[in-house]
C-alpha positions in Angstrom: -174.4 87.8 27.0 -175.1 90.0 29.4 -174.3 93.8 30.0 -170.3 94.4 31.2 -170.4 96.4 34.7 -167.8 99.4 34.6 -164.9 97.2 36.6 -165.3 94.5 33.4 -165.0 97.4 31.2 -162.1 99.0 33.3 -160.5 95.8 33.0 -160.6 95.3 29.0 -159.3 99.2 28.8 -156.6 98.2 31.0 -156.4 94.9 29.5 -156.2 96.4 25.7 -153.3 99.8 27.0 -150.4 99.7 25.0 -148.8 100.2 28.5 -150.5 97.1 29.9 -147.3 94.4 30.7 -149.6 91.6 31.3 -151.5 91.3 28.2 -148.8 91.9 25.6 -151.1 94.3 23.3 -147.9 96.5 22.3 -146.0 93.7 21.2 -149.5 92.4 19.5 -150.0 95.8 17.5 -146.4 96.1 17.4 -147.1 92.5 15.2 -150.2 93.4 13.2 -147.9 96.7 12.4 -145.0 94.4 10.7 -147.7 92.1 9.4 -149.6 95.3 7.3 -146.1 96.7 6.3 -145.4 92.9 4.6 -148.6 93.1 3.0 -148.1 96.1 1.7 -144.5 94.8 -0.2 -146.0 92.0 -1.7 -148.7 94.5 -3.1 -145.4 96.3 -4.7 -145.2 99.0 -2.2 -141.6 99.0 -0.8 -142.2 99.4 3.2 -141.8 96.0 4.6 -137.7 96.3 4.9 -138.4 99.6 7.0 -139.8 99.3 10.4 -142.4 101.4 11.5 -140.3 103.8 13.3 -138.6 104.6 10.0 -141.7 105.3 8.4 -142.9 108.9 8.6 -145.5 111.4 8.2 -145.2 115.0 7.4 -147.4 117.8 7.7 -145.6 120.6 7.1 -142.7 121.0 9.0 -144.4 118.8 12.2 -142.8 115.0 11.6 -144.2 111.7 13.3 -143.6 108.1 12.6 -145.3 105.4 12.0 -145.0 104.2 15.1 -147.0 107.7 16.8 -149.1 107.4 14.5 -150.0 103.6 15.3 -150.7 104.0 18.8 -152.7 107.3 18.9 -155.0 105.4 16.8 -154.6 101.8 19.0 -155.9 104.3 22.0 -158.7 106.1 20.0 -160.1 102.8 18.7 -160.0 101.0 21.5 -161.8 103.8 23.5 -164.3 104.0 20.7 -165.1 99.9 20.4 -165.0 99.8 23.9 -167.7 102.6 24.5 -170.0 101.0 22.5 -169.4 97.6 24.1 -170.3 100.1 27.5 -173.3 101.0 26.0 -174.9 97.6 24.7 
């Protein structure tokens, strides 16, 4: 395979934002979410009845679901695995 030029790897950043209509990827992490939350009930831990906007995280007195929580990492990883595609 040869090296991506910037407008390929434009295109899979695009391709890969939560925002992105086209390509489906909220509804695809939106999927893997519900998937992980299932998982994790038949491992005994009771989340899979919640969605992932019920879910929460607490630091303090700052609160943010699940859901924030998913897609600032969606964003970081993407930009991360798609830097090093960038650089190979």
């Amino acid at each position: 395979m040869g090296k991506l030029s910037k407008k390929d790897i434009e295109e899979m950043r695009e391709f890969c934002s939560l925002g992105c209509e086209y390509s489906g990827t909220e509804e695809v992490v939106s999927e893997i979410v519900y998937e992980t939350l299932e998982s994790m009930d038949k491992l005994g831990m009771k989340t899979a009845m919640r969605t992932a906007d019920e879910i929460g995280l607490v630091d303090g007195k700052e609160f943010a679901t699940l859901d924030d929580f998913v897609r600032i990492f969606w964003e970081k990883a993407v930009e991360k695995i798609l830097d090093i595609v960038e650089t190979q």
